[in-house]
N, C-alpha and C positions, 0 to 999 in steps of 0.2 A: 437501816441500822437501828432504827428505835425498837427499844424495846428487847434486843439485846443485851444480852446477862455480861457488862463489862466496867473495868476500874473505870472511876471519875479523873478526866481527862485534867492535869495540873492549869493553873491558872498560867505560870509562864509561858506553856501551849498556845492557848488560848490568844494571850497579849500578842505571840508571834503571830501567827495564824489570822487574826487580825488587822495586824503591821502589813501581811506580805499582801492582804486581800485588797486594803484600800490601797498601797500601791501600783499594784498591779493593773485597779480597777481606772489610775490616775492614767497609767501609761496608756492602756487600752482607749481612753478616752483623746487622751492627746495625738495616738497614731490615727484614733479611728476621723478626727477633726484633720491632722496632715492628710490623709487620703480622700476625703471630701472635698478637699480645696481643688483635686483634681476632675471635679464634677461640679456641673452647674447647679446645687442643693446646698442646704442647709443641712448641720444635724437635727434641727427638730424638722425639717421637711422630709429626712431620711428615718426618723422614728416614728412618722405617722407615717409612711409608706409601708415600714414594716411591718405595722398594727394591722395598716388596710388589707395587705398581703396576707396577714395573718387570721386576721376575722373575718375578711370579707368587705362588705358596703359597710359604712356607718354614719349616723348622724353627727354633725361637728360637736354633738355636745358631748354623745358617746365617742366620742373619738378624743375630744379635753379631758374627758373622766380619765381615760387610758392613759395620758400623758401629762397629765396634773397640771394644765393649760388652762385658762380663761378662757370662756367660749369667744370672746370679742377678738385674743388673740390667735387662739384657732382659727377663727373667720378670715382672719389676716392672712396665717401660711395658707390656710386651703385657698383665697384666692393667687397668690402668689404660682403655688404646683399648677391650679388650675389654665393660668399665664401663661404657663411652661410646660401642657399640654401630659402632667403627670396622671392629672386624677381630673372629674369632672362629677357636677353635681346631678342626679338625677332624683326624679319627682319617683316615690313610694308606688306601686302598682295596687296596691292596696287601699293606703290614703294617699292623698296626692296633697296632701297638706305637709306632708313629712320629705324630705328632701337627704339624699344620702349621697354619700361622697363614695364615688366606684375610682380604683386603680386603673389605670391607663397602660396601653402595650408598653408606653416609654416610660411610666413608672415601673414598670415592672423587669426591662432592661436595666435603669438605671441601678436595682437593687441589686440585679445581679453581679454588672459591671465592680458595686462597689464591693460586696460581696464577697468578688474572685481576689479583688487587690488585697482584702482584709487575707482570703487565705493565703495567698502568696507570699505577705508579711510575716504570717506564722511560720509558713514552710522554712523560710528563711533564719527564724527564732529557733525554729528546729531543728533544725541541720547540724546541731551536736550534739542531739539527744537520739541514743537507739531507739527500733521498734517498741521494744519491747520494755525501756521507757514512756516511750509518747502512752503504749496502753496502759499503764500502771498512772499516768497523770490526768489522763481520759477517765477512768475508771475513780481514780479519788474525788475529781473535779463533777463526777455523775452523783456520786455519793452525796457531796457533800449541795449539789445544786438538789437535791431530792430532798434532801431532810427541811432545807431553807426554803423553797417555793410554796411549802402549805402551811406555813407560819404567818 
């Protein structure tokens, strides 16, 4: 949308659009904590899963950088998942001084597990909204994560 020849968007907008963001952001956080209770994990054990899932291997300090952690308590969850058989440390093939944290088959269940329950939650938030709603809330929500992720 940048860059686009269009009127400036009113401030009451804005205030709303705001309002409905950090609620929504409160709920999602509070569902997504109800449905971890039903898995043996933490939410920061389920947001370094998802990073690992995401990036790949990392070093526990790349992996604090990602999740604005202390490396000391980083060291803490990664031994905990490690415990629990999610993720495990291995030595760099390159330097073996460097040591990187790999995702495990059962961290990689576990995500999906939680995952499926998150969509189910939704399906069920949805279920009085048409198709052709859900694409017009998909398609603002792309928009509006676009403009916000390179900032």
């Amino acid at each position: 949308m940048s860059g686009e020849n269009h009127r400036p968007i009113s401030p009451e907008t804005v205030v709303e659009i705001e309002s409905l963001l950090r609620e929504m952001s409160t709920i999602v956080k509070r569902k997504g904590r109800e449905i971890l209770h039903h898995f043996p994990i933490t939410p920061p054990q389920f947001n370094a899963l998802l990073w690992l899932d995401k990036e790949g291997d990392m070093t526990i300090g790349e992996l604090s950088q990602k999740m604005y952690l202390a490396c000391s308590t980083m060291t803490d969850l990664v031994d905990r998942m490690e415990k629990n058989q999610l993720v495990n440390r291995v030595r760099d093939d390159r330097d073996r001084r460097v040591v990187r944290i790999h995702l495990l088959e059962r961290g990689k269940e576990i995500i999906e597990e939680v995952l499926e329950a998150r969509r189910q939650y939704l399906t069920g938030v949805l279920s009085q909204v048409s198709e052709d709603q859900a694409i017009q809330i998909r398609k603002h929500l792309s928009i509006l994560y676009n403009e916000m992720k390179d900032i």
